[in-house]
C-alpha positions as CSV (number, residue, x, y, z in Angstrom):
1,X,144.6,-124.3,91.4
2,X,148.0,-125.9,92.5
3,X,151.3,-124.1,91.5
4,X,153.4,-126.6,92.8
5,X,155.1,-124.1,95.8
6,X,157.7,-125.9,97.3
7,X,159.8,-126.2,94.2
8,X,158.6,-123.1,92.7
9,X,160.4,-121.0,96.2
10,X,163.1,-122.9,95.4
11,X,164.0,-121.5,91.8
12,X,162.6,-118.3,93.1
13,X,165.7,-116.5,93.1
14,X,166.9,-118.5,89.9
15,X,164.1,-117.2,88.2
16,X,163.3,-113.9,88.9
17,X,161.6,-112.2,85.5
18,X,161.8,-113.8,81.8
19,X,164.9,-111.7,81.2
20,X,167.5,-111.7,83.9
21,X,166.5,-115.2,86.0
22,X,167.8,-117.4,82.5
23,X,171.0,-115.2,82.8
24,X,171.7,-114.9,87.0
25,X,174.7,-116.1,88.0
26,X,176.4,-119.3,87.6
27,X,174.1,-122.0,90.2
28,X,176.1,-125.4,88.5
29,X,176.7,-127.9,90.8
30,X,178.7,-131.6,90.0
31,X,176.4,-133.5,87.8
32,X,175.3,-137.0,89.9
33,X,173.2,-138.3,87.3
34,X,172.9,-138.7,83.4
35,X,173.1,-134.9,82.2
36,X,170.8,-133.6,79.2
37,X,171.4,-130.5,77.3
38,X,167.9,-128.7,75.9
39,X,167.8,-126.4,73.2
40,X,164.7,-124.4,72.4
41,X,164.3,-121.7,69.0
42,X,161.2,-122.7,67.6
43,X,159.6,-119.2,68.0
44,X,161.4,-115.8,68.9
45,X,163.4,-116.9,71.7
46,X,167.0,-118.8,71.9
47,X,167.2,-121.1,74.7
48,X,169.2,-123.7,76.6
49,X,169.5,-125.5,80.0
50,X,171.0,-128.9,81.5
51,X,169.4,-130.8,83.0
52,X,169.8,-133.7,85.7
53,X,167.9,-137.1,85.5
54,X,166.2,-135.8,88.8
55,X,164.5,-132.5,87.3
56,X,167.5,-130.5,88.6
57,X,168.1,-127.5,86.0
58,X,172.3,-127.1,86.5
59,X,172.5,-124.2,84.6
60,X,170.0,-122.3,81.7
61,X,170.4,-119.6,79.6
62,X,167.9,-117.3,77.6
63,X,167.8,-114.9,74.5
64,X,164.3,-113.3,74.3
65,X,163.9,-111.1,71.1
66,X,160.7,-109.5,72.3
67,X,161.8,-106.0,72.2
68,X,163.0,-106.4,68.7
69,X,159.8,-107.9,67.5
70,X,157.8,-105.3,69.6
71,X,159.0,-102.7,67.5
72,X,158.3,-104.2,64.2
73,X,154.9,-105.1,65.2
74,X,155.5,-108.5,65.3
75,X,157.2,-111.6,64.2
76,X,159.5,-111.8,61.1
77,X,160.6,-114.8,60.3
78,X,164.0,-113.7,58.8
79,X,165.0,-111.3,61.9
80,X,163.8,-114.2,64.5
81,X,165.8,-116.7,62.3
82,X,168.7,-113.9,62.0
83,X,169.0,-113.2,66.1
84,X,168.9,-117.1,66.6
85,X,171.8,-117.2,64.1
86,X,173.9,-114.3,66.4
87,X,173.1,-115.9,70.0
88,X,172.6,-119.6,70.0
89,X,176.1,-120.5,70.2
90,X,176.4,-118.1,73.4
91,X,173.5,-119.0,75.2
92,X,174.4,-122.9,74.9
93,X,178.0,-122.2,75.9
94,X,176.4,-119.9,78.6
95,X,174.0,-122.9,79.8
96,X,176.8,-125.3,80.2
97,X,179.1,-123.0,81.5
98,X,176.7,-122.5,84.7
99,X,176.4,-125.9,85.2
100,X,179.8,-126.4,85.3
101,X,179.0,-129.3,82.5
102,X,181.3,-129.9,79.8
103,X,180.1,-131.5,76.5
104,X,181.8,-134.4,76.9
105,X,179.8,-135.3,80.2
106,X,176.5,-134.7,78.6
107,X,174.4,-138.0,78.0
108,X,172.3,-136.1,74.9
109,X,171.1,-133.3,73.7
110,X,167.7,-133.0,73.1
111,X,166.1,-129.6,70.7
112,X,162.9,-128.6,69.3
113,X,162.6,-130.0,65.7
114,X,158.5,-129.6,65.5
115,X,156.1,-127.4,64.8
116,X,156.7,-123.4,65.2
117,X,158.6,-121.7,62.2
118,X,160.5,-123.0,60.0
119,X,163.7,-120.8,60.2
120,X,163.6,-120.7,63.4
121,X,163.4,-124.6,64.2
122,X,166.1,-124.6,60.9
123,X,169.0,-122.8,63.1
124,X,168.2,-125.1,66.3
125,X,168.7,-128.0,64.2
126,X,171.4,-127.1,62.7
127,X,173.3,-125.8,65.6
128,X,172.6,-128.8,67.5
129,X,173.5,-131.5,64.6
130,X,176.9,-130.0,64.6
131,X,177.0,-130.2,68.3
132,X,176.2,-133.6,69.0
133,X,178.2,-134.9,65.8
134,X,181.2,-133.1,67.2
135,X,181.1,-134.6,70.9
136,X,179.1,-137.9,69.9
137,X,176.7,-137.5,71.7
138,X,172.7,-139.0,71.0
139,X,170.4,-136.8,69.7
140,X,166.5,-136.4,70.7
141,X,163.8,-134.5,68.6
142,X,161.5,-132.9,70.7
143,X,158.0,-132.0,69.6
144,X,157.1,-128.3,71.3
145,X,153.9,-128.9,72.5
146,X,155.0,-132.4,73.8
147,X,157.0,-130.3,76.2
148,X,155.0,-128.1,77.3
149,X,152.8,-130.8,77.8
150,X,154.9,-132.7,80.3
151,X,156.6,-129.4,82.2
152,X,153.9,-129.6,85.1
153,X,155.8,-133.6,85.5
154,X,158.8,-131.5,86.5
155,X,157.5,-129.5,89.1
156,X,155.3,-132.5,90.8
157,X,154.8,-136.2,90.4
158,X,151.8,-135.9,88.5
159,X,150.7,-139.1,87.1
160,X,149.5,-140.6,83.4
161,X,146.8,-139.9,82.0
162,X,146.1,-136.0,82.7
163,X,143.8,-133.7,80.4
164,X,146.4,-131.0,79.2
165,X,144.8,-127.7,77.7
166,X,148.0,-125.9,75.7
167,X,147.7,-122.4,74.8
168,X,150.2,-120.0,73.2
169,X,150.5,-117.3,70.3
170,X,151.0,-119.9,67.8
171,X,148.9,-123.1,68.9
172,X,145.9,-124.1,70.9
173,X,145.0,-128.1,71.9
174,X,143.3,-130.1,73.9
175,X,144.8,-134.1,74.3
176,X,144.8,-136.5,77.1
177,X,148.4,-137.3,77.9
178,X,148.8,-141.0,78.0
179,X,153.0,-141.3,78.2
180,X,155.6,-139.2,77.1
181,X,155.2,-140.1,73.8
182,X,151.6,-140.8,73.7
183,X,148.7,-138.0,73.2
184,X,145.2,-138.7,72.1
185,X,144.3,-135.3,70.4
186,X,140.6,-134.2,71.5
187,X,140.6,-130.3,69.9
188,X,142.6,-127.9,68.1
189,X,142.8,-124.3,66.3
190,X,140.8,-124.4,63.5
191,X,142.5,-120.7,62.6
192,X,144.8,-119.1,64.8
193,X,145.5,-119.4,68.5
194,X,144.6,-117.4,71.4
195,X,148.1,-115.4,71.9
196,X,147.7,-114.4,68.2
197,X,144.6,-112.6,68.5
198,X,145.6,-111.1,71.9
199,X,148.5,-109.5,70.1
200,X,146.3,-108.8,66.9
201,X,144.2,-107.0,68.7
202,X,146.4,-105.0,70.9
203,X,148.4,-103.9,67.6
204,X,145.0,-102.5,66.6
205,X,144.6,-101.0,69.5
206,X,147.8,-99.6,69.3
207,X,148.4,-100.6,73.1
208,X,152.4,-100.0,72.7
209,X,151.5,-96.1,72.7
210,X,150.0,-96.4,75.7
211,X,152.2,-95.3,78.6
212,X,151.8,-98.7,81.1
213,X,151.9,-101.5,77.6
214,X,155.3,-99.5,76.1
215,X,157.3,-102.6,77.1
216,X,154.4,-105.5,77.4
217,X,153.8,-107.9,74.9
218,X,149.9,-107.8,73.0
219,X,148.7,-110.3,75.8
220,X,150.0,-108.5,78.5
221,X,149.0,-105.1,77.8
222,X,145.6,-106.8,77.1
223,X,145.4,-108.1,80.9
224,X,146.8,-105.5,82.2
225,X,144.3,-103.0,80.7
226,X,141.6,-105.5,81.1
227,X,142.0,-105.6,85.2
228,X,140.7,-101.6,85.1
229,X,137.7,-102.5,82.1
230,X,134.4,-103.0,82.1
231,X,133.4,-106.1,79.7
232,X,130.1,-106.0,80.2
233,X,130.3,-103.0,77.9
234,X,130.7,-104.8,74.6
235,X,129.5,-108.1,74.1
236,X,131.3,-110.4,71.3
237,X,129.9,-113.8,70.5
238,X,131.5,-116.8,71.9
239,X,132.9,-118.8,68.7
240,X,131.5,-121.7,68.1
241,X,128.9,-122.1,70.0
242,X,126.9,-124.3,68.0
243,X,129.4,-126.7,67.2
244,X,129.7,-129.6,69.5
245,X,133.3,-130.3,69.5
246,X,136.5,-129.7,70.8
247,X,138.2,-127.2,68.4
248,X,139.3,-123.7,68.7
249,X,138.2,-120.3,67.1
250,X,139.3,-117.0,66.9
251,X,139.7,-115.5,64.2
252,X,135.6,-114.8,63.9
253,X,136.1,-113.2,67.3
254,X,139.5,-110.6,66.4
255,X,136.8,-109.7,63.2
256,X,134.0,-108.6,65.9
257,X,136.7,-106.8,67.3
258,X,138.0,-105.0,64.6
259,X,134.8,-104.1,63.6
260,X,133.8,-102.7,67.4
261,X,137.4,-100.5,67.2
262,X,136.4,-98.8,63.8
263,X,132.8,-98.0,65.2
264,X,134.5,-96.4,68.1
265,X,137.2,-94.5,66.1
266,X,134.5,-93.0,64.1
267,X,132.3,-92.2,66.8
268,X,135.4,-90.6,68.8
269,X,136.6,-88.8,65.6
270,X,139.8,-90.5,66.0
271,X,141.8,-92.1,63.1
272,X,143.7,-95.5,63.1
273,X,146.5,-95.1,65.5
274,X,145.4,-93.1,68.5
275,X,144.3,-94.6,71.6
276,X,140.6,-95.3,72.4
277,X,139.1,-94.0,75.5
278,X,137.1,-97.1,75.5
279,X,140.5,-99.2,75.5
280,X,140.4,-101.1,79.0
281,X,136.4,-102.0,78.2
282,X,137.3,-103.5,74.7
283,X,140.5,-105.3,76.1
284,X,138.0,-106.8,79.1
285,X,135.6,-108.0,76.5
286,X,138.1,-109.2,74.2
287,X,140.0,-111.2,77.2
288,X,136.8,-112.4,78.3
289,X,135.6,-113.6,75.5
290,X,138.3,-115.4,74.8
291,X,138.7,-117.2,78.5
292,X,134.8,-118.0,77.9
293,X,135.7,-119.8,74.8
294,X,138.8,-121.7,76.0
295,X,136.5,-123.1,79.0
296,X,133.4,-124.3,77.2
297,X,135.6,-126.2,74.5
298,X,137.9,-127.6,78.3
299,X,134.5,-128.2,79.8
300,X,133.5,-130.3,77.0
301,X,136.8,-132.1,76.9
302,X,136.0,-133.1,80.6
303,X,132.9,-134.6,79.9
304,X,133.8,-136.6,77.1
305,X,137.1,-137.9,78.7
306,X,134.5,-139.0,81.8
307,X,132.0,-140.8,79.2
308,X,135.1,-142.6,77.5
309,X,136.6,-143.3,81.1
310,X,140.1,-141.6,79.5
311,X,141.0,-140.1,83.2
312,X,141.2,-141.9,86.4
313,X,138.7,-141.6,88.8
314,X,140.7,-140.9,91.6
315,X,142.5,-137.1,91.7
316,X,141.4,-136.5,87.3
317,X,144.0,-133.1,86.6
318,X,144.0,-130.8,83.8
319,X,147.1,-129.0,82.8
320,X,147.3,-125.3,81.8
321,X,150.5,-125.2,80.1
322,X,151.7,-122.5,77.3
323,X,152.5,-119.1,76.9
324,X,149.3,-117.8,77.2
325,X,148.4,-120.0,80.3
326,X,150.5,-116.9,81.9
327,X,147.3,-114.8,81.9
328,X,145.1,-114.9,85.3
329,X,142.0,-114.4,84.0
330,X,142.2,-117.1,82.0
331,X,143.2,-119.6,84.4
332,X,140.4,-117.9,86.6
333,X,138.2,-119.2,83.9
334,X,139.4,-122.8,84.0
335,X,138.9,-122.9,87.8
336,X,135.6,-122.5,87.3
337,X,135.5,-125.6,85.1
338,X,137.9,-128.1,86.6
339,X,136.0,-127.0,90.3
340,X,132.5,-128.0,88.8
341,X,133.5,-131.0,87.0
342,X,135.7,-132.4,90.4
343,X,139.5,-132.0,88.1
344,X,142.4,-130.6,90.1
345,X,143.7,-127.5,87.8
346,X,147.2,-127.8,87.8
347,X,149.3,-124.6,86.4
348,X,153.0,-124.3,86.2
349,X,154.6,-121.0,87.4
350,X,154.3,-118.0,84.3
351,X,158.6,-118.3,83.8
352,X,157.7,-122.3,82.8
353,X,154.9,-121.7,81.3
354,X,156.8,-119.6,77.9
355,X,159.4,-120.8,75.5
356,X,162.3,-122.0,77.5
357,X,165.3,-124.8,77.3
358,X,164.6,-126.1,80.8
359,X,161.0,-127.7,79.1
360,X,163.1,-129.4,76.2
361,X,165.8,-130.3,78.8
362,X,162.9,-132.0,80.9
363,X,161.0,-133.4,78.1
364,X,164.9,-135.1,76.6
365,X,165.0,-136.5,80.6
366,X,161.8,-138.2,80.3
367,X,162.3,-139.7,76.9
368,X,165.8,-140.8,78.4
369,X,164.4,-142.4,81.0
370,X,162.3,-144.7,78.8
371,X,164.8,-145.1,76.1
372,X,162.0,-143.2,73.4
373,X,163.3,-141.0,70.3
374,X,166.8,-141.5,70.9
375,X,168.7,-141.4,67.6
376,X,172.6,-141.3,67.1
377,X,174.4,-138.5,66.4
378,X,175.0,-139.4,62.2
379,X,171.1,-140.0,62.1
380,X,169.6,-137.2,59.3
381,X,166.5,-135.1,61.2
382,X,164.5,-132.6,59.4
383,X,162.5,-129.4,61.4
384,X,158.6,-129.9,60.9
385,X,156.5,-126.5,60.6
386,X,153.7,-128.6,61.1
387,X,153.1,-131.2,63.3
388,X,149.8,-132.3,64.9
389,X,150.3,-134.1,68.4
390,X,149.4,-137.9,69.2
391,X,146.3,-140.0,67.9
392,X,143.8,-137.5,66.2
393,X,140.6,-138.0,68.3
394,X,138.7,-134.7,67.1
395,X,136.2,-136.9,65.1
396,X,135.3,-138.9,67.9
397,X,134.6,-135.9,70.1
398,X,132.6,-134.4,67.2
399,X,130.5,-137.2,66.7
400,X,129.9,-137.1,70.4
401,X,127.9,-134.4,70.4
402,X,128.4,-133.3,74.0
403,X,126.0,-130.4,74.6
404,X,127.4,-128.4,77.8
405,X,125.2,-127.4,81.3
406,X,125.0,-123.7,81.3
407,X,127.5,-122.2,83.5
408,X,127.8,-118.6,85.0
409,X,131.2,-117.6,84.2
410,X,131.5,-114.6,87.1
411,X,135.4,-113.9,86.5
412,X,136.7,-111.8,89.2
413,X,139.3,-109.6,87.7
């Protein structure tokens, strides 16, 4: 598993935790190079960063509402939308004020327009159409998951075509990354992603009442606990296991859980609400489950690249990218795969791997590089809730019919 050290020591002190490393102390430098400003608010968090035609990040800046949204139990649309309205402007002015980059030296600004909600992508839009009409500047639309994508090309010269696995509280995909622009979709969510159900369950759970989760997110508090569980004590089914393709499932599998948390309550005495006793051995079998799952549908994806010659022979990669390519276990479970099957498992540091402005910064550099997407500053954009990424393959794969080798997935914790 490579995690690409040399550059990673050197943002070390840049990036220390989610929170503070966006907002450390001014590290601009004179720009050498044509200069990109990034703007992320797809989700729950307002982000910026520039952005040299090297990879150098000049200066970032990032709002995270998590704290907010742990309190309400989870997204709203209209207070995410809302607390992008009250700190965009600040953490863009912050961005370029650490980088020492005026507007007028920018060579465009490129911002999430597609997919992630629609009130949230509506304010980064609009913020940045003002912007870029008000300095002239070009304008590139950046598709999310294409940027998380194409992150890892940041951090190392990693080469077309890679198998990218992408996996965060709102999507799940497989695609073989062909070019910037060009994606050959193998497997999707057919429900809701994995960093959904992580915080689903959790909120069952009620993990924020628990004295170590108070301040984690659903998926944290769900590894966390999970390190000290047993998950050999409950067993929930695999999704999917007798469907030979690529796509994701997990809703079928929060249901099992939900089901498994009731039992307990009533067998504890215990209403809705109060901590389990059993809450680290359902949190391991939830977070294994869900690992398990992720790598049979990666492990297909493998084989059917290999048997369509869609990788290169010579040093095939597969990149974990997204926020819940943060959890360990997880990316335990991939090793497994990728060492079997001969792929190098490549896995950008956790601070990379959520919502950010530094991966729409990057992904603006790379399209600016090739000259791809870049619209003038007058040209009318509108924010997509939905967008699948590249050519849709997922019928191909089906068709297939790949049945996988069994495989002993021992997961140290």
């Amino acid at each position: 598993m490579t995690m690409f050290p040399k550059k990673v020591t050197i943002l070390h002190k840049l990036l220390q935790s989610r929170h503070t490393f966006w907002n450390s102390p001014s590290f601009g430098k004179a720009p050498s190079s044509r200069l990109v400003l990034g703007i992320e608010t797809s989700c729950d968090d307002t982000g910026a960063a520039v952005m040299d035609e090297t990879g150098e990040i000049l200066g970032a800046s990032l709002h995270s509402q998590k704290d907010v949204h742990l309190r309400t139990g989870g997204i709203i649309p209209t207070v995410a939308q809302q607390l992008h309205r009250e700190h965009i402007e600040r953490v863009v002015q912050e961005s370029l004020e650490r980088s020492n980059v005026d507007p007028s030296q920018l060579s465009a600004v490129a911002t999430t327009v597609k997919p992630g909600l629609a009130l949230s992508l509506g304010i980064g839009l609009e913020f940045s159409q003002r912007f870029v009409r008000q300095h002239n500047k070009p304008f590139i639309p950046i598709h999310h998951m294409e940027a998380h994508a194409l992150t890892v090309r940041m951090l190392q010269p990693v080469t077309f075509p890679f198998l990218v696995l992408l996996i965060s509280g709102g999507h799940s995909l497989l695609a073989v990354a062909q070019g910037v622009d060009n994606f050959l979709l193998l497997g999707h969510t057919l429900d809701e992603a994995p960093g959904d159900t992580l915080d689903k369950v959790a909120r069952r759970l009620s993990l924020i009442k628990h004295p170590q989760c108070s301040t984690l997110s659903g998926g944290q508090a769900i590894e966390l606990l999970a390190k000290d569980g047993d998950r050999k004590r409950f067993h929930f089914k695999t999704p999917m296991g007798q469907t030979y393709d690529c796509c994701f499932s997990f809703a079928g599998l929060r249901n099992q859980v939900t089901m498994r948390i009731r039992k307990e309550e009533t067998e504890e005495g215990i209403e809705q609400g109060t901590l389990l006793s059993c809450v680290n051995d359902i949190a391991a079998a939830t977070q294994h489950t869900v690992a398990s799952h992720l790598a049979k549908r990666t492990h297909r994806a493998i084989l059917f690249c290999k048997a369509n010659g869609l990788l290169p022979s010579s040093s095939p990669a597969l990149v974990l990218s997204g926020g819940v390519a943060s959890n360990q276990y997880i990316r335990k479970a991939l090793a497994i795969i990728t060492e079997m099957t001969g792929l190098h498992l490549l896995c950008p540091p956790a601070n990379f791997c959520t919502d950010n402005g530094v991966m729409i910064a990057w992904n603006g550099v790379e399209r600016l590089r090739e000259g791809k997407g870049i619209l003038p500053p007058n040209a009318e954009v509108c924010y997509e809730p939905k967008a699948p990424l590249g050519v849709d393959m997922t019928a191909e794969v089906k068709a297939a019919a790949i049945r996988l080798p069994s495989v002993r997935m021992k997961i140290p914790n």
